[in-house]
Backbone as XML, in Angstrom:
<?xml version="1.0"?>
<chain id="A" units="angstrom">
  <residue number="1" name="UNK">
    <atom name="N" x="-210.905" y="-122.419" z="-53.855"/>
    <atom name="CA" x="-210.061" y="-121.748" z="-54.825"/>
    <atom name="C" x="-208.690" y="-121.441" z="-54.231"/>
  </residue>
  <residue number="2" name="UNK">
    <atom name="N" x="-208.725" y="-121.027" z="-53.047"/>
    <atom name="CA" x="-207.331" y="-120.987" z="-52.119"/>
    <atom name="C" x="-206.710" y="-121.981" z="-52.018"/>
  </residue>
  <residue number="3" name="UNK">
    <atom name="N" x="-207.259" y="-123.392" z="-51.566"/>
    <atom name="CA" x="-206.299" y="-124.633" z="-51.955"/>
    <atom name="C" x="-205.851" y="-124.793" z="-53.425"/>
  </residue>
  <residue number="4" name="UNK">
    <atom name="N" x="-206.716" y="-124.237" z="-54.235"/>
    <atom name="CA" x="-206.209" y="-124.684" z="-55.347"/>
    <atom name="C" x="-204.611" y="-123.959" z="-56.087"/>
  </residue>
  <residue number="5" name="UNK">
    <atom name="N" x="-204.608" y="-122.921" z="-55.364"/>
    <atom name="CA" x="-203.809" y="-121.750" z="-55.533"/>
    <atom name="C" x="-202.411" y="-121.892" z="-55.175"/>
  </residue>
  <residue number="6" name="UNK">
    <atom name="N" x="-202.866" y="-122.696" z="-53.920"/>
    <atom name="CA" x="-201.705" y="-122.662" z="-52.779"/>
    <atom name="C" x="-201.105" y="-124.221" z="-53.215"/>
  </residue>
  <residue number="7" name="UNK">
    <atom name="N" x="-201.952" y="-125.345" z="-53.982"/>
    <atom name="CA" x="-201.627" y="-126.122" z="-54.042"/>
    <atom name="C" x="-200.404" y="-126.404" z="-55.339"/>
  </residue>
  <residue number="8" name="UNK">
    <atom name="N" x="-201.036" y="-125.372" z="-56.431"/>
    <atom name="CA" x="-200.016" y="-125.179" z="-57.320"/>
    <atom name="C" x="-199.333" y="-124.394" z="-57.579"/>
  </residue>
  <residue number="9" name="UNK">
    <atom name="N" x="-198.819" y="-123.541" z="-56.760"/>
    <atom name="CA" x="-197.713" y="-123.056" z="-56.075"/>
    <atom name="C" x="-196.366" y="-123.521" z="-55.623"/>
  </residue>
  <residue number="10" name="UNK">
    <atom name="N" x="-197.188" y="-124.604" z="-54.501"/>
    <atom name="CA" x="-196.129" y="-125.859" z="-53.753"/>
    <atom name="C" x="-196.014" y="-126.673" z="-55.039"/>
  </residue>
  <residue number="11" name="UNK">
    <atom name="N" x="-196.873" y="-127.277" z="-55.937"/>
    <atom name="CA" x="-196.322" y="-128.357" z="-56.909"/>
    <atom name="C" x="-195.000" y="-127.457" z="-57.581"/>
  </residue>
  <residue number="12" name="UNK">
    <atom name="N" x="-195.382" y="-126.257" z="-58.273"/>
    <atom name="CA" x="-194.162" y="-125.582" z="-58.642"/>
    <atom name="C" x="-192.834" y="-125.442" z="-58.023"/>
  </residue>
  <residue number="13" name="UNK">
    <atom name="N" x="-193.216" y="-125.130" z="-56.574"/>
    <atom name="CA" x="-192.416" y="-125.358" z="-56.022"/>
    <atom name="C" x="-191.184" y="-126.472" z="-55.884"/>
  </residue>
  <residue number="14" name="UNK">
    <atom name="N" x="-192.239" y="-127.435" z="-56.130"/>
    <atom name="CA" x="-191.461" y="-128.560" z="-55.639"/>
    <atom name="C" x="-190.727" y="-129.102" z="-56.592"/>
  </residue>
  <residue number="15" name="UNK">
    <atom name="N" x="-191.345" y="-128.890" z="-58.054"/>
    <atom name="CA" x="-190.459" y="-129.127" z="-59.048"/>
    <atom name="C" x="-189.042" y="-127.802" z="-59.287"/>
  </residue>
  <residue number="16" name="UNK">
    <atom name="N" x="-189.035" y="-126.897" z="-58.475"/>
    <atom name="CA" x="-187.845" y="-126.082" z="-58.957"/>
    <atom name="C" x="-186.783" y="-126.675" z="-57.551"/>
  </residue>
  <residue number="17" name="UNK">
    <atom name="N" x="-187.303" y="-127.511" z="-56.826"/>
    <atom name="CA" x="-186.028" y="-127.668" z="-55.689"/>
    <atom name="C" x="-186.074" y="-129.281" z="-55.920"/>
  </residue>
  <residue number="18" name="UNK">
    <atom name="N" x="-186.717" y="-129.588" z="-56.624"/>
    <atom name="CA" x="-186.066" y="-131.094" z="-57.414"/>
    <atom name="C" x="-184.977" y="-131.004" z="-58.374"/>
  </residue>
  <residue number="19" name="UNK">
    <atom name="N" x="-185.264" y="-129.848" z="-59.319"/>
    <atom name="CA" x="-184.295" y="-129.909" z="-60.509"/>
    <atom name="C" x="-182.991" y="-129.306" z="-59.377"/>
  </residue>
  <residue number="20" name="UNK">
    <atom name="N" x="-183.165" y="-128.791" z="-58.163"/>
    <atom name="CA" x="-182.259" y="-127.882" z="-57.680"/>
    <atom name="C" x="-181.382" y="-128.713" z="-57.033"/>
  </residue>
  <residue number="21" name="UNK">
    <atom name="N" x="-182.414" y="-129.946" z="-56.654"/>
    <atom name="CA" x="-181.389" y="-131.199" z="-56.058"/>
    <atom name="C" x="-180.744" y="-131.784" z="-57.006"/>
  </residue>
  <residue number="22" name="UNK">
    <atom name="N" x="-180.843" y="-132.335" z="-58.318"/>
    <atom name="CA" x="-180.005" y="-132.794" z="-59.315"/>
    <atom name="C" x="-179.141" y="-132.065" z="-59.162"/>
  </residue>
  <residue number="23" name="UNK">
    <atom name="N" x="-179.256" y="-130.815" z="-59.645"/>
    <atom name="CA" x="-177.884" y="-130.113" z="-60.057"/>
    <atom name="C" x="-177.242" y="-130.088" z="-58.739"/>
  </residue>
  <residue number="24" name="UNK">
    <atom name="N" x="-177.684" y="-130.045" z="-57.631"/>
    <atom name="CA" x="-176.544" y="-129.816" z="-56.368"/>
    <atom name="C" x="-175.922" y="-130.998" z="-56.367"/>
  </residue>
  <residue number="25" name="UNK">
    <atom name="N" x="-176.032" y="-132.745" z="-56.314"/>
    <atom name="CA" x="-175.455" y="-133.903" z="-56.557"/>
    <atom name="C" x="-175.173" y="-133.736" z="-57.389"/>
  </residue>
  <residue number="26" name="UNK">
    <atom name="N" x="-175.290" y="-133.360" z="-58.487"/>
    <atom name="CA" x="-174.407" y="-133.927" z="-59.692"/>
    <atom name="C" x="-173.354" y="-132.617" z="-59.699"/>
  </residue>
  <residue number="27" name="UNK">
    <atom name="N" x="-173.027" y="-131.446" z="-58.815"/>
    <atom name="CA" x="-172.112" y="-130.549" z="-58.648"/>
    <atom name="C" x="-171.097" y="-131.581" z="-57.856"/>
  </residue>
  <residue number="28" name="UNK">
    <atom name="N" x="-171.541" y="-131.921" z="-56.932"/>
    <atom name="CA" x="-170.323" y="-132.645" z="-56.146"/>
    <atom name="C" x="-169.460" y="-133.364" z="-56.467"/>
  </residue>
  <residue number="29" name="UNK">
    <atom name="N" x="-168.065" y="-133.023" z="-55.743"/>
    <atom name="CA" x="-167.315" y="-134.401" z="-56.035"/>
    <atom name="C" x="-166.892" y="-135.528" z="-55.839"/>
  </residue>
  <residue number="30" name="UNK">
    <atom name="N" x="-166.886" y="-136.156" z="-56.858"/>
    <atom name="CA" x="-166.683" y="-137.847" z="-57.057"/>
    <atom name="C" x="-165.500" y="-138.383" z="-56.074"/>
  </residue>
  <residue number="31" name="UNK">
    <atom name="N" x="-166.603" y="-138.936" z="-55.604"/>
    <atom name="CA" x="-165.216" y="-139.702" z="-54.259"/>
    <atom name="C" x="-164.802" y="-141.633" z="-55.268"/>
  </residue>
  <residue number="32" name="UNK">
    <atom name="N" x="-164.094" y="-141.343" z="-55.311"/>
    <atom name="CA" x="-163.144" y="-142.594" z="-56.179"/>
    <atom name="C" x="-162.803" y="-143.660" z="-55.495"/>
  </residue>
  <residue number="33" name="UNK">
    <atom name="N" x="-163.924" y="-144.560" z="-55.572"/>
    <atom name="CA" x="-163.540" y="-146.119" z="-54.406"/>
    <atom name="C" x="-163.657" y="-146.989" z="-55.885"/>
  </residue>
  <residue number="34" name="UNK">
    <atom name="N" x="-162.639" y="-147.578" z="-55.791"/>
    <atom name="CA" x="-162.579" y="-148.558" z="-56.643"/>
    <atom name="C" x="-161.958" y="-149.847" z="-56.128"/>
  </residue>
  <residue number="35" name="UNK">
    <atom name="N" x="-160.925" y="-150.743" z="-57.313"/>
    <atom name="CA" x="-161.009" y="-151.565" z="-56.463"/>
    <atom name="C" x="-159.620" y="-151.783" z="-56.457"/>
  </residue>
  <residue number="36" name="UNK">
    <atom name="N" x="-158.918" y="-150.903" z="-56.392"/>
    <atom name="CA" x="-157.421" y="-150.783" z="-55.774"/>
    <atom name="C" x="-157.483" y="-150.311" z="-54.356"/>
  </residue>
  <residue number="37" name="UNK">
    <atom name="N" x="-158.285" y="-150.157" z="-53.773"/>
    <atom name="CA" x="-158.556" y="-149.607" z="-52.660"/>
    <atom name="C" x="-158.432" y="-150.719" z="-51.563"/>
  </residue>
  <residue number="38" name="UNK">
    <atom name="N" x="-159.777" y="-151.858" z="-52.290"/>
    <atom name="CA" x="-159.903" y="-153.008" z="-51.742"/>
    <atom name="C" x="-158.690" y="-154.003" z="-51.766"/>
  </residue>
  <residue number="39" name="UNK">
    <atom name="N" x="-157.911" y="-153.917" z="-53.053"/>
    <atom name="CA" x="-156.344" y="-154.279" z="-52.797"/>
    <atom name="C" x="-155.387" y="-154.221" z="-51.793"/>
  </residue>
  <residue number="40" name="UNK">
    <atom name="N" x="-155.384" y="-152.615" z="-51.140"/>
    <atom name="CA" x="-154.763" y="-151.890" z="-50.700"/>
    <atom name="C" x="-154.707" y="-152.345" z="-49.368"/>
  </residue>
  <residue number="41" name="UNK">
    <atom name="N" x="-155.998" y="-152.567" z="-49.467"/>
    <atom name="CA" x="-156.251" y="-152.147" z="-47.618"/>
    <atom name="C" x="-157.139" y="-151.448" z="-46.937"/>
  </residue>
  <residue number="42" name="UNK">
    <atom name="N" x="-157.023" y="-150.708" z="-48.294"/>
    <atom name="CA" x="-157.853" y="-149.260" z="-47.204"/>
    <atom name="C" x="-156.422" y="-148.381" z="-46.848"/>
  </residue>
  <residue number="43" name="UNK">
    <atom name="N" x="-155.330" y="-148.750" z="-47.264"/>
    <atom name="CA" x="-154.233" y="-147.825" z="-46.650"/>
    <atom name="C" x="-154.470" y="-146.419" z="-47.140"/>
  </residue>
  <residue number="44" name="UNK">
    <atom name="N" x="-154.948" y="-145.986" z="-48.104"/>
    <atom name="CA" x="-155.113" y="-144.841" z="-48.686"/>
    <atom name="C" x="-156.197" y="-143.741" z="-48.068"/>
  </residue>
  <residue number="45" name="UNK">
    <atom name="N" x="-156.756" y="-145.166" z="-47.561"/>
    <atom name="CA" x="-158.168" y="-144.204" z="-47.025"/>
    <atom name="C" x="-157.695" y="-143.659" z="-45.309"/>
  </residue>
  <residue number="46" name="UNK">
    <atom name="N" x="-156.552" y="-143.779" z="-44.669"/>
    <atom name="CA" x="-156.088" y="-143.066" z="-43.777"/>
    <atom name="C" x="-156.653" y="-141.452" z="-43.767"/>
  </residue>
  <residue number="47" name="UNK">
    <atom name="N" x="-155.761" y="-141.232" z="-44.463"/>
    <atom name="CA" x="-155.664" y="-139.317" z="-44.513"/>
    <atom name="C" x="-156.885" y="-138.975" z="-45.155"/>
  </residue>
  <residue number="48" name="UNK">
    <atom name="N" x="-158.034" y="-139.427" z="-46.241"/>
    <atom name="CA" x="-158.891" y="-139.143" z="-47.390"/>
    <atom name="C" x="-160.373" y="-139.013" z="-46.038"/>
  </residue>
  <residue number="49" name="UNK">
    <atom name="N" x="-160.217" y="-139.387" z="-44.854"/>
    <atom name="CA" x="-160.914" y="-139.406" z="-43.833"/>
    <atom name="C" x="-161.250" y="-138.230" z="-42.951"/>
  </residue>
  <residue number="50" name="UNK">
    <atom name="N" x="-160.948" y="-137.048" z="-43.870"/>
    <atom name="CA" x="-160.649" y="-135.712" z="-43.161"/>
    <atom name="C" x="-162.370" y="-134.724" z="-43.440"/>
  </residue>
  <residue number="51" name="UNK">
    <atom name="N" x="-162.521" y="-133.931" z="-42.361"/>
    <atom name="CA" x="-163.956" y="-133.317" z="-42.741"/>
    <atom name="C" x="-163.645" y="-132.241" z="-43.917"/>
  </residue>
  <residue number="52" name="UNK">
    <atom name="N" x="-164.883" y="-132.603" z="-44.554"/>
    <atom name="CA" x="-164.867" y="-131.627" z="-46.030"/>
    <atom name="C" x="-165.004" y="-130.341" z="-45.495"/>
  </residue>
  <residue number="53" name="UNK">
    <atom name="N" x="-164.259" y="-129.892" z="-46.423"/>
    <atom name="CA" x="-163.631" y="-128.262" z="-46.067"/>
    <atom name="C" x="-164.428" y="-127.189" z="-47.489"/>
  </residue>
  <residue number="54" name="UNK">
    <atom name="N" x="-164.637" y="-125.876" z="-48.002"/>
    <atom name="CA" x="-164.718" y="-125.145" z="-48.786"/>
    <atom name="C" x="-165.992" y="-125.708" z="-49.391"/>
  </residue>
  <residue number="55" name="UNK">
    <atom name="N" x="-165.675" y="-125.601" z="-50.864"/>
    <atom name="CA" x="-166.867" y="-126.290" z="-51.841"/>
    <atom name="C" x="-167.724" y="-127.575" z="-51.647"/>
  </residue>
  <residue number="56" name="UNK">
    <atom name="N" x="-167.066" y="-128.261" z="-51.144"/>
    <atom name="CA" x="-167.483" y="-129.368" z="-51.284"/>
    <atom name="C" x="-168.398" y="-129.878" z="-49.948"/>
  </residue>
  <residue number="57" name="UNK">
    <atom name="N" x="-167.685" y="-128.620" z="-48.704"/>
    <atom name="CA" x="-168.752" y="-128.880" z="-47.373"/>
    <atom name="C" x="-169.983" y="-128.140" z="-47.699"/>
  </residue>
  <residue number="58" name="UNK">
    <atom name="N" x="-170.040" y="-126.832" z="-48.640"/>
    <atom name="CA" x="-171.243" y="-126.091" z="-48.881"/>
    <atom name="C" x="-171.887" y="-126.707" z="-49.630"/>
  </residue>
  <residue number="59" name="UNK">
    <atom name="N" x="-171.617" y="-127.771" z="-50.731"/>
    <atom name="CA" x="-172.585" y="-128.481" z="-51.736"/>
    <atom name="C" x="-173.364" y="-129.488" z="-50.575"/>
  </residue>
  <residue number="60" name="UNK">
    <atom name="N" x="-172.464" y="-130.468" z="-49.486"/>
    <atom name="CA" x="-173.161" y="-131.145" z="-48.850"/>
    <atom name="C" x="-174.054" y="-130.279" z="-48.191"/>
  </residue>
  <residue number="61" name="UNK">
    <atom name="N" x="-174.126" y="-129.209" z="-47.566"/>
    <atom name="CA" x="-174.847" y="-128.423" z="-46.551"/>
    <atom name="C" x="-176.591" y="-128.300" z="-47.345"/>
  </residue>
  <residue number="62" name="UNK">
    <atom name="N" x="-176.174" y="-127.558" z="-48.424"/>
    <atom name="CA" x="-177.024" y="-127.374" z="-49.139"/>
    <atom name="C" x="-177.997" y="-128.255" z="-49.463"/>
  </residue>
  <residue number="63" name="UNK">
    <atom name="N" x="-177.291" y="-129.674" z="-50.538"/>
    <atom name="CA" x="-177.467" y="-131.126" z="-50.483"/>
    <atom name="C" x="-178.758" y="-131.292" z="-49.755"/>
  </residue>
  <residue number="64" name="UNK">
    <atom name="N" x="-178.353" y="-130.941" z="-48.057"/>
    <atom name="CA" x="-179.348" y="-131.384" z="-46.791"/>
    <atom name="C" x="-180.612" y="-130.606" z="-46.766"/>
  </residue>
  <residue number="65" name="UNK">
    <atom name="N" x="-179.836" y="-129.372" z="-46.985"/>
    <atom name="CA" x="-181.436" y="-128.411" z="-46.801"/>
    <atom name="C" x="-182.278" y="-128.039" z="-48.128"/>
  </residue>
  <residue number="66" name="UNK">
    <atom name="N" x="-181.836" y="-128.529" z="-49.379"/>
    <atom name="CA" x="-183.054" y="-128.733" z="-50.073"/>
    <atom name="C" x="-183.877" y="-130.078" z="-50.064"/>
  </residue>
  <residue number="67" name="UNK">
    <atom name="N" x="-183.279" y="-131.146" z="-49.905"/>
    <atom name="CA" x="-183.403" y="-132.077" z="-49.208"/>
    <atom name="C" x="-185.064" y="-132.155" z="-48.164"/>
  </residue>
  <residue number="68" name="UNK">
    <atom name="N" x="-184.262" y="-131.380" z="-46.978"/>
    <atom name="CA" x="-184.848" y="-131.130" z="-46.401"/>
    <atom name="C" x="-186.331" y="-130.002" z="-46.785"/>
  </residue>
  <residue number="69" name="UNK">
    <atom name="N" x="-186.157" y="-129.432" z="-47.568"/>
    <atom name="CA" x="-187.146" y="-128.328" z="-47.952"/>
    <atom name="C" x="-188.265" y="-129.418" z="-49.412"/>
  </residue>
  <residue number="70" name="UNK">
    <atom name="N" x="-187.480" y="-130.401" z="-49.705"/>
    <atom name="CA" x="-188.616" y="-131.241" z="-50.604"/>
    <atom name="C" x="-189.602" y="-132.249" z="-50.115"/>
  </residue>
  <residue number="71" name="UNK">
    <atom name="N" x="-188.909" y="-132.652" z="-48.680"/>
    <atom name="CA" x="-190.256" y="-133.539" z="-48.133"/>
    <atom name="C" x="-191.242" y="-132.203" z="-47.445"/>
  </residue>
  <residue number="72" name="UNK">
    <atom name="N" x="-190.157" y="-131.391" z="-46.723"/>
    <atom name="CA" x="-191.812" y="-130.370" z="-46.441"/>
    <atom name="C" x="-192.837" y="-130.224" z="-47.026"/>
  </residue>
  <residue number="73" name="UNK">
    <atom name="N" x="-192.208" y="-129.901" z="-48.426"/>
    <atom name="CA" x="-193.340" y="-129.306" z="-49.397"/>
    <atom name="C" x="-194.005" y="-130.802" z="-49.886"/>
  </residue>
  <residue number="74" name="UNK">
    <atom name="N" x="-193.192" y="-131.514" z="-50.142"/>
    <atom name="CA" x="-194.062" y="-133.135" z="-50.232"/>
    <atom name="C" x="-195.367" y="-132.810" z="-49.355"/>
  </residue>
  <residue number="75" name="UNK">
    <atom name="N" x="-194.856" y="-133.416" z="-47.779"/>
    <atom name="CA" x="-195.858" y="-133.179" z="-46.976"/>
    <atom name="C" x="-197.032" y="-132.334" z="-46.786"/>
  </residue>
  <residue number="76" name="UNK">
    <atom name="N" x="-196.727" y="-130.987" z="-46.963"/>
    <atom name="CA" x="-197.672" y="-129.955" z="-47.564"/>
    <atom name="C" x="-198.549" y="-130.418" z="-48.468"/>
  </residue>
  <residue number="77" name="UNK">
    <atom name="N" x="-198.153" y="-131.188" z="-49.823"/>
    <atom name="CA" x="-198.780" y="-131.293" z="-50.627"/>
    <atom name="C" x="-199.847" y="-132.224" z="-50.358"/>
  </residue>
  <residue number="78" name="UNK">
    <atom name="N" x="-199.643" y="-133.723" z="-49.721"/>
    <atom name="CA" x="-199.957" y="-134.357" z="-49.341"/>
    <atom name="C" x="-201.401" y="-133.948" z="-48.425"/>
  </residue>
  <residue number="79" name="UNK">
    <atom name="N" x="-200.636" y="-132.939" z="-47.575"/>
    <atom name="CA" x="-202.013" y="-132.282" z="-46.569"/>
    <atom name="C" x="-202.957" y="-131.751" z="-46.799"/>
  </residue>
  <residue number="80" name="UNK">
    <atom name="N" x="-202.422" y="-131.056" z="-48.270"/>
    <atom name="CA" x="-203.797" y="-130.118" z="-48.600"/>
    <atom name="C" x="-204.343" y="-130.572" z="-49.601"/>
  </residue>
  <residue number="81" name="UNK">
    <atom name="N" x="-203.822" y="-132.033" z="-50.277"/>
    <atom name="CA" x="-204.958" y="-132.407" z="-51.229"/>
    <atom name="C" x="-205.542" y="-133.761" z="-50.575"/>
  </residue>
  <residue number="82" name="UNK">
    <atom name="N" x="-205.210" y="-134.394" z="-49.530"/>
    <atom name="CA" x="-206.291" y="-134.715" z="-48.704"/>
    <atom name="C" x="-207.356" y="-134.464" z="-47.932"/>
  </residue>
  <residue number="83" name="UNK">
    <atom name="N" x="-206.961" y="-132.613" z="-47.745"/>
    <atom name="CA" x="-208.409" y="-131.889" z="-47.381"/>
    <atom name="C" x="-208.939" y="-131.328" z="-48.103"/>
  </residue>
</chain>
């Protein structure tokens, strides 16, 4: 009864940091490679080569660690309904 408890818990789980990963990618912003770029050179992409700063470094951060927090609970899940 404890696996069963604990198991749908983590499924819940795992569906609220799935929907949590959509919305964090689809928050981010659109990096614009098209094909004036490939025209170009790449000359544009000089300066556009800079580390993300404010919003857009906290969406990636985040990005990673739910990320990271959905195979755990994957794995979890995996573990305890094979035992």
């Amino acid at each position: 009864m404890e696996d069963f408890l604990l198991y749908n818990i983590l499924l819940v789980l795992l569906i609220i940091v799935s929907i949590l990963i959509i919305i964090a990618v689809m928050m981010q912003p659109a990096k614009n490679d098209n094909a004036s770029t490939a025209l170009s050179g790449g000359a544009s992409e000089l300066f556009s080569r800079q580390k993300p700063r404010g919003f857009e470094a906290f969406m990636q951060k985040v990005t990673v660690i739910l990320g990271i927090l959905f195979f755990a609970i994957a794995l979890a899940l995996v573990y305890i309904s094979s035992h």
